[in-house]
C-alpha positions in Angstrom: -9.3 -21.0 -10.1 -8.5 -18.0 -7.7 -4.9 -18.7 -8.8 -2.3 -20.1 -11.0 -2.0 -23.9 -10.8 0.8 -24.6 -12.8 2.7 -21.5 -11.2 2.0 -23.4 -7.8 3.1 -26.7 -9.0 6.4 -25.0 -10.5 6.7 -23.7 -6.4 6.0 -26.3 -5.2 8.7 -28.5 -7.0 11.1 -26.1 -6.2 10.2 -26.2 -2.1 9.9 -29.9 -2.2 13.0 -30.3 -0.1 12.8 -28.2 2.3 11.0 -28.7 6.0 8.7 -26.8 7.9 6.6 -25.6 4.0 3.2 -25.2 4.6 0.8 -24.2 2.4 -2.0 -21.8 3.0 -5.1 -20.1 1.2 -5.2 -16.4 1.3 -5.9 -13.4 0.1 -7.4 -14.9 -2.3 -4.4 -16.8 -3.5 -2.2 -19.5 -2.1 0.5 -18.5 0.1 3.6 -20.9 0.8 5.0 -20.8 4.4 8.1 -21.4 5.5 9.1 -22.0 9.6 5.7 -20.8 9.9 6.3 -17.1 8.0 5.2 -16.0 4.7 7.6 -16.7 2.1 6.6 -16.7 -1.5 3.0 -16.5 -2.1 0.3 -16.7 -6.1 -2.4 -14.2 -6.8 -3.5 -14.9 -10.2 -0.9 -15.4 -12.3 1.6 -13.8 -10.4 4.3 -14.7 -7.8 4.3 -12.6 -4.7 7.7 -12.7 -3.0 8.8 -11.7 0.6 12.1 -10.4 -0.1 14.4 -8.4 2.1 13.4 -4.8 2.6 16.8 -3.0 1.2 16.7 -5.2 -1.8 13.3 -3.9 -3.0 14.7 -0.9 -5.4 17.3 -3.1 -7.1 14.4 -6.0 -7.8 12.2 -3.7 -9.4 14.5 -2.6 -12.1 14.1 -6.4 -13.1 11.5 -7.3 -16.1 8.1 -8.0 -15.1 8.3 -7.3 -11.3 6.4 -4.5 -9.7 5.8 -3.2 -6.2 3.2 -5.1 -4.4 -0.1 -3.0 -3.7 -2.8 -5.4 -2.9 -4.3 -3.0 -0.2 -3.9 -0.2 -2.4 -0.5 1.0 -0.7 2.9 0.0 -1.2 4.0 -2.8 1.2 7.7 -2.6 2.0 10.0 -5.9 1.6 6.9 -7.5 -1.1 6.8 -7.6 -5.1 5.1 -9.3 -7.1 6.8 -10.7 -10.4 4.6 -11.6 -13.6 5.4 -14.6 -15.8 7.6 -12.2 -18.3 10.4 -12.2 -15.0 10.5 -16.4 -14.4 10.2 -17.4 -17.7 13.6 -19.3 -17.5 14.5 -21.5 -15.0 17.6 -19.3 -13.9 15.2 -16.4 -13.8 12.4 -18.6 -11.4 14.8 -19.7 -9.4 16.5 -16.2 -8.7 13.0 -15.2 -7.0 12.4 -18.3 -5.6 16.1 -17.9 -3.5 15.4 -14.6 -2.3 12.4 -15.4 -0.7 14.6 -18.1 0.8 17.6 -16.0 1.5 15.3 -13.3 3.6 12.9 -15.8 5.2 15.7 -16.4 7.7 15.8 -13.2 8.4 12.4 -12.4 8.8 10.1 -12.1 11.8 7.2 -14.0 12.2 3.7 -12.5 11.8 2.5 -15.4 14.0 -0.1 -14.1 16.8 1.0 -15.5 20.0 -1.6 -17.2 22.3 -2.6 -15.8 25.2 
């Protein structure tokens, strides 16, 4: 298992309202997309949100969420939070909604066809 099942399931109850959620394998996790952008995303055991860029320094003073590095650099507008900051369901659903909140606002990373 390349990532968290019941982390996944916990998503995916959460999303199971909305439209337009697709899910999709990669980067060797499982990546949840909304109106066809990346919106909250699993490697391992951990939840990788798209969150608005500004918001990034105040969400990392917040227990078990770090800066995401998966290429080995700091990527702008992503963290990744560890089970110690979702353990309620207040918590969960505080990360869950700011993916949601900024996914509005974010731009698509969808190639165009030529």
């Amino acid at each position: 298992m390349a990532y968290n099942e019941k982390l996944a399931n916990r998503i995916r109850e959460q999303l199971a309202d909305l439209p337009n959620i697709k899910e999709k394998e990669m980067m060797g996790g499982l990546t949840f997309m909304l109106n066809d952008k990346m919106c909250i995303g699993i490697i391992k055991d951990e939840m990788m949100c798209r969150i608005a860029p500004e918001m990034q320094d105040i969400v990392l003073e917040k227990t078990g969420c770090r800066i995401m590095d998966f290429t080995g650099r700091p990527m702008k507008g992503y963290v990744m939070v560890d089970d110690t900051g979702m353990k309620s369901q207040k918590e969960f659903e505080y990360w869950i909604n700011l993916c949601l909140e900024f996914n509005s606002k974010a731009k698509s990373s969808k190639k165009k066809k030529n």
